[in-house]
N, C-alpha and C positions, 0 to 999 in steps of 0.2 A: 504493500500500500504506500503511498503516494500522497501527502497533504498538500496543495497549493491553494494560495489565493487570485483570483481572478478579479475581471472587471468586466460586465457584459454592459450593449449598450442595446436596445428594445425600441420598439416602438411603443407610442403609450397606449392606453385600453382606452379605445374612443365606444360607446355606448354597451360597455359591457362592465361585467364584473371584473375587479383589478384578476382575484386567483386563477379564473381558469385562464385566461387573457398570459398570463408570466408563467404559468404553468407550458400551455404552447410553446412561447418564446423559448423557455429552459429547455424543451424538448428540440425544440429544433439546434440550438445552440450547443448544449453538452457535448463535450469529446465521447467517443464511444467507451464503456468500461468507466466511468466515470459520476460519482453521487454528489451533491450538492446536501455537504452537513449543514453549513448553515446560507443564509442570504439574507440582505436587506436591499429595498432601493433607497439609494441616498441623495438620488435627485431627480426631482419629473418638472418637465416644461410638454409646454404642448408637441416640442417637435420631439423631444426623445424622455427613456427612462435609464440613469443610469445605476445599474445593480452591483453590488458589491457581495463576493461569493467565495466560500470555504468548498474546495472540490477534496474529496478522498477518489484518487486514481488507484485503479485495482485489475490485477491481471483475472482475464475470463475464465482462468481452470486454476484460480486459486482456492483456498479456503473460508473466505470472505465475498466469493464473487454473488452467491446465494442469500446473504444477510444483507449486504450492499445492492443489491439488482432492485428492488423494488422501490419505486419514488414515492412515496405518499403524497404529495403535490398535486401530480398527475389524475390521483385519484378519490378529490377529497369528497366526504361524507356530511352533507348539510343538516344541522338541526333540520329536526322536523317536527317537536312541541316543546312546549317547556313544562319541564317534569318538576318534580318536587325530590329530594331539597334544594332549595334555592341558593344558587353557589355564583361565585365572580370570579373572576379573574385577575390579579393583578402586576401586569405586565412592567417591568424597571432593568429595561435593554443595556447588555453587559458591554462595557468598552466604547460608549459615548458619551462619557462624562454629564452622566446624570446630576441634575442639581438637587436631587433627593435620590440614592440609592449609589453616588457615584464615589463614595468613600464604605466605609467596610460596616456593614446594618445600618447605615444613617436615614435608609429607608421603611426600619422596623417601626419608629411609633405611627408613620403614614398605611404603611401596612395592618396595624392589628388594630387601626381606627378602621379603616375598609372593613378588617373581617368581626367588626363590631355590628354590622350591620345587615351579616347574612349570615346561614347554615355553616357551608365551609368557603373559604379564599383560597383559591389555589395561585401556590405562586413559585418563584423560580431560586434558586438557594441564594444569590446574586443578592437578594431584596434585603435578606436577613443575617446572613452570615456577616461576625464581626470578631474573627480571631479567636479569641475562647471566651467570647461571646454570642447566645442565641435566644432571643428573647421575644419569637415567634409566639402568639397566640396559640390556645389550644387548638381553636378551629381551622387555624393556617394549615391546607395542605403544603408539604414541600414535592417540587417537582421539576427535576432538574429541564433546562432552554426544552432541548430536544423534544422529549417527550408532554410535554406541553405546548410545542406546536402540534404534534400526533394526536394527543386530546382535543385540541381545538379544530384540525384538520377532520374527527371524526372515527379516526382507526383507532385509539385507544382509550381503555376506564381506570379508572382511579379505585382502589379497595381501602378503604382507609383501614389501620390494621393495630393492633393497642402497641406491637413494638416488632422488629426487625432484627436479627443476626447480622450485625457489620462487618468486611473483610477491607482489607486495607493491603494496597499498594502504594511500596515506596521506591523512588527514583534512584537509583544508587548513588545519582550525580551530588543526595543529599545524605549520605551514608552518616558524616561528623553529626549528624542531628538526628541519629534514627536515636539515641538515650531520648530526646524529648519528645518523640512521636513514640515510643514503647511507653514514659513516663503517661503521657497525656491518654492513652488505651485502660491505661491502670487506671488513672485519676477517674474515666469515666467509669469505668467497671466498678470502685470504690464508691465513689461519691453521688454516684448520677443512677446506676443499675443500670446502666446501656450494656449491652452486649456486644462487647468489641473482642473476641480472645484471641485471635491470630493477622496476622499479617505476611506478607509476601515481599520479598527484595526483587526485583524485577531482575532481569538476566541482562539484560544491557540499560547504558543510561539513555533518555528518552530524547534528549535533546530538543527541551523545548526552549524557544524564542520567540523575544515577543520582534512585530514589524507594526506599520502605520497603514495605513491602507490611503488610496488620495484623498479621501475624505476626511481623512486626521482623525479617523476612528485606528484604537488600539485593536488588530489584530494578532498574528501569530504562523510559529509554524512547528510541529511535532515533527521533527526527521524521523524518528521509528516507531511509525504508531503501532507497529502488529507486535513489538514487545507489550504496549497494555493489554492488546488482545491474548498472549500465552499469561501473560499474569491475573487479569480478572476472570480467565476460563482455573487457573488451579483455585482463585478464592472461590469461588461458585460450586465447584467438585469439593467443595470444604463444608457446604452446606450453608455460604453468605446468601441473605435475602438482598442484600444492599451493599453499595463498591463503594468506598472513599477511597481520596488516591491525595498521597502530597509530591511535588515533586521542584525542583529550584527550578524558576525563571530565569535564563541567559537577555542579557542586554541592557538590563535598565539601568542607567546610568544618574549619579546624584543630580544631572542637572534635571532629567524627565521628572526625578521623584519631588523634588521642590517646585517644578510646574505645577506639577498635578497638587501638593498642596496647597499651591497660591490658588488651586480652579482654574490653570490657563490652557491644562490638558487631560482628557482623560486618565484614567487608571491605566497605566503601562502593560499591565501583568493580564487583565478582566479578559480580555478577547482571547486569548491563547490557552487559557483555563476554558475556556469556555467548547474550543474545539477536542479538546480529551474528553469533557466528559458527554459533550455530545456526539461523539464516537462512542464509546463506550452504552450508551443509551442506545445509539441505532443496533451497535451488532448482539447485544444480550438481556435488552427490555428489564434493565433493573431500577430501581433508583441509584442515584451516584452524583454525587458531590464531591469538590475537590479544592484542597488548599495549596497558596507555594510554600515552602520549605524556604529558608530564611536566605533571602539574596541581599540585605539592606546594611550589614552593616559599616559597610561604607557610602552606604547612599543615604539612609534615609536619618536625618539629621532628627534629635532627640530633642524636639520643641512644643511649645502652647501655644503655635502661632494657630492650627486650627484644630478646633477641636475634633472635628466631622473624621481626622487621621489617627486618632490617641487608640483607637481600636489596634490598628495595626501595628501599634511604639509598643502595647504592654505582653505581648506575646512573641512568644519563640514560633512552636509547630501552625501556627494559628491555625487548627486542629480539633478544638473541640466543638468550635460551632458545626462543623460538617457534622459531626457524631452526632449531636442534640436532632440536627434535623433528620440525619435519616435515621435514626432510629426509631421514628415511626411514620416518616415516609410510607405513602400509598404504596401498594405493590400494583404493577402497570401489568393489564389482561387487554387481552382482543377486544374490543367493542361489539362485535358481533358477539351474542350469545354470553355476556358478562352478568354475573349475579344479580340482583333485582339492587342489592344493597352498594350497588357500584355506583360511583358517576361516572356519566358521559355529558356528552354535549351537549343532551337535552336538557342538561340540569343548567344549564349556563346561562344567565342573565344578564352578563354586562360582563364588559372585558374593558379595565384602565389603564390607559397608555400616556407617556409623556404625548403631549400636542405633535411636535416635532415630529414624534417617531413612528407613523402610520404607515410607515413601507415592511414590517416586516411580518413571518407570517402569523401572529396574533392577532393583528388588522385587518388583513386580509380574507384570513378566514373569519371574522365579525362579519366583514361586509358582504360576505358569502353565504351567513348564515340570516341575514338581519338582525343581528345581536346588536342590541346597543352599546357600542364606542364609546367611554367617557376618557375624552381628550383632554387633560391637565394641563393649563400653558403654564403655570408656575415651576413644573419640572423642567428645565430650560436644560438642553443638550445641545452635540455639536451642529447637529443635522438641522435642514428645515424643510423635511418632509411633511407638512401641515396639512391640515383638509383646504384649503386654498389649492392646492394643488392635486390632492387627487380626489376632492369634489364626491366624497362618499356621503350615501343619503343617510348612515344609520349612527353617524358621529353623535355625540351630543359635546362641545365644547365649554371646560368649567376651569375658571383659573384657579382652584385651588383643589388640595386632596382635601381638606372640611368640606369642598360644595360638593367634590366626587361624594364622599359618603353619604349628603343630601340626598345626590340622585339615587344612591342606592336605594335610601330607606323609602325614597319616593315607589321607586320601582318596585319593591317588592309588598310595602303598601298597595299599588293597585295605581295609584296617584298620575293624572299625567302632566309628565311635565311641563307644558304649556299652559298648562292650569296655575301655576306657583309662579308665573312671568307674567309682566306685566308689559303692550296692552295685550289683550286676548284678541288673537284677530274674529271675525266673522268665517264662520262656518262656510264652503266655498262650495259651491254646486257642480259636480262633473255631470259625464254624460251626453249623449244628444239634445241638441238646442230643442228647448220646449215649443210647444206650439200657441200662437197665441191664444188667450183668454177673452171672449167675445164681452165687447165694453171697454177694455182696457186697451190704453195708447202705449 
């Protein structure tokens, strides 16, 4: 296997839905032997869309060609009622310098305000992890990028489950730190009752790096991803319900990491995390979250200039927030034929996204599904994919996470929203032109 980032360039989706519309395009565009782990568009004008995209390149008579050959894109599965329980989505896109979620949990009290106001929130480890900090709501599902666009796409359910078996893969490249990832399995198995007992040294080191993508979004690149695939296939033959994995970040450099304190760049490290464990999701449907192994200490300066970083100054392995969330992480079933006590995508009432960030597939699949979009302008990122530009009917736009949690409780009230705005327009009559009414001019 084969990690690259790419850059496609699209025509935009003129009187259609954005999914199936970039779903085509993706088809016609892929090299042969080739999966799209992740994608966003990061910019649409009338005359083009330009998409930015994580390819896993894979030989056709390997042992990955079978796990990697099918697109869920291609073949997405739309709501078709809305079930009970009454669940949201809460979307906080990894490696675009989120103004809530873009430092380590700084988006947990936005978060378990949301799922203050519905059954469960499902949301992505990104939102709440904050080193050996996790401070997720009860009703927070955790559910690593990947498989949370597969839920939203329609092909996967969620089983929420009272706790999980964790196996743990570590990078060799972080060997000097495996006493504080052994320590921190203890600490949880001690203190917490998580069930972490074993772990795995990977056979080779992983070679992750982080890159920029032109959009000045932090991506990445894994030189040997198929070592995480022999290391999460022996924790799995171990009996793990769930993968954490820590492994060092190559690149980041002290000057990236005082940007990104001042807010002048995203997270260095967020996008190249984000490609392991969304591998790891595509080829073994588990849950998996994933932390770096300590690359800072000559980068990341020991200061109070912001506090939204203190997360990441008080920790070594920052390690235990993975543990807290998967260890009772949903276990991820087919959608077809899933237990009545599962969610799927019927249960999904509204999906929150920064404003900006409506190109990726969270959005997409909203707008495919008629799910209402609650588009937050006060989450301010790098992008400005807005609904000014892709002109979707099922946005609802709210400048803050206090009026997003509004519209929830609106929403699952009954309540509609044009009722609570002011003025109310007049009720608009479709149809064929009436015929006149004899007396009247």
């Amino acid at each position: 296997m084969v990690v690259e980032n790419r850059v496609f360039r699209f025509e935009p989706a003129r009187g259609e839905r954005w999914l199936p519309h970039i779903g085509r395009s993706f088809s016609a565009a892929l090299p042969e032997h080739s999966y799209p782990l992740r994608f966003s568009l990061v910019s649409v004008n009338d005359d083009e869309v330009v998409v930015e995209a994580t390819l896993v390149d894979y030989e056709p008579d390997s042992a990955f060609a079978s796990l990697l050959g099918e697109i869920e894109l291609l073949d997405p599965r739309p709501k078709t009622h809305q079930a009970s329980a009454f669940c949201a989505v809460q979307i906080v896109p990894t490696g675009v310098g989120c103004e809530f979620g873009g430092y380590a949990g700084d988006a947990t009290p936005a978060t378990n305000l949301l799922a203050a106001t519905v059954d469960h929130l499902v949301t992505h480890p990104n939102a709440v992890n904050a080193s050996e900090l996790n401070e997720l709501a009860p009703n927070v599902l955790y559910v690593e990028g990947k498989s949370l666009d597969d839920f939203l796409l329609g092909h996967l359910a969620l089983l929420p489950v009272a706790a999980n078996r964790i196996g743990t893969f570590v990078d060799p490249t972080g060997l000097d730190y495996l006493d504080d990832v052994v320590n921190t399995l203890g600490a949880a198995r001690t203190a917490a009752g998580i069930e972490c007992p074993f772990y795995t040294v990977l056979e080779e080191e992983l070679g992750v790096r982080i890159e920029w993508s032109p959009s000045g979004c932090a991506v990445g690149l894994v030189l040997r991803p198929e070592v995480i695939a022999g290391g999460v296939r022996k924790l799995l033959d171990e009996g793990a319900d769930a993968i954490g994995g820590v492994s060092v970040i190559h690149g980041v450099t002290s000057e990236m990491f005082e940007a990104h304190q001042r807010g002048e760049i995203p997270n260095p490290s967020g996008g190249v995390e984000a490609i392991i464990t969304h591998l790891v999701s595509k080829l073994f449907r588990v849950p998996t979250a994933h932390a770096p192994l300590p690359y800072y200490q000559d980068v990341k300066p020991r200061t109070k200039e912001n506090p939204r970083v203190a997360a990441e100054l008080i920790s070594t392995p920052h390690y235990f927030s993975v543990l807290k969330g998967l260890s009772r992480a949903p276990r991820l079933l087919a959608a077809d034929g899933a237990p009545a006590d599962a969610l799927t995508l019927n249960n999904v009432a509204a999906v929150v996204t920064p404003a900006s960030c409506l190109g990726g597939v969270p959005a997409l699949a909203a707008e495919l599904s008629g799910i209402p979009l609650i588009a937050v302008r006060e989450n301010d990122t790098v992008l400005d994919v807005s609904n000014d530009a892709m002109r979707m009917a099922n946005v609802i736009e709210v400048e803050s996470y206090l009026e997003a949690a509004g519209v929830l409780t609106a929403l699952r009230s009954g309540i509609a929203i044009d009722s609570l705005r002011r003025p109310i327009g007049e009720a608009r009559e479709i149809g064929a032109q009436r015929a006149a009414v004899p007396g009247r001019v």
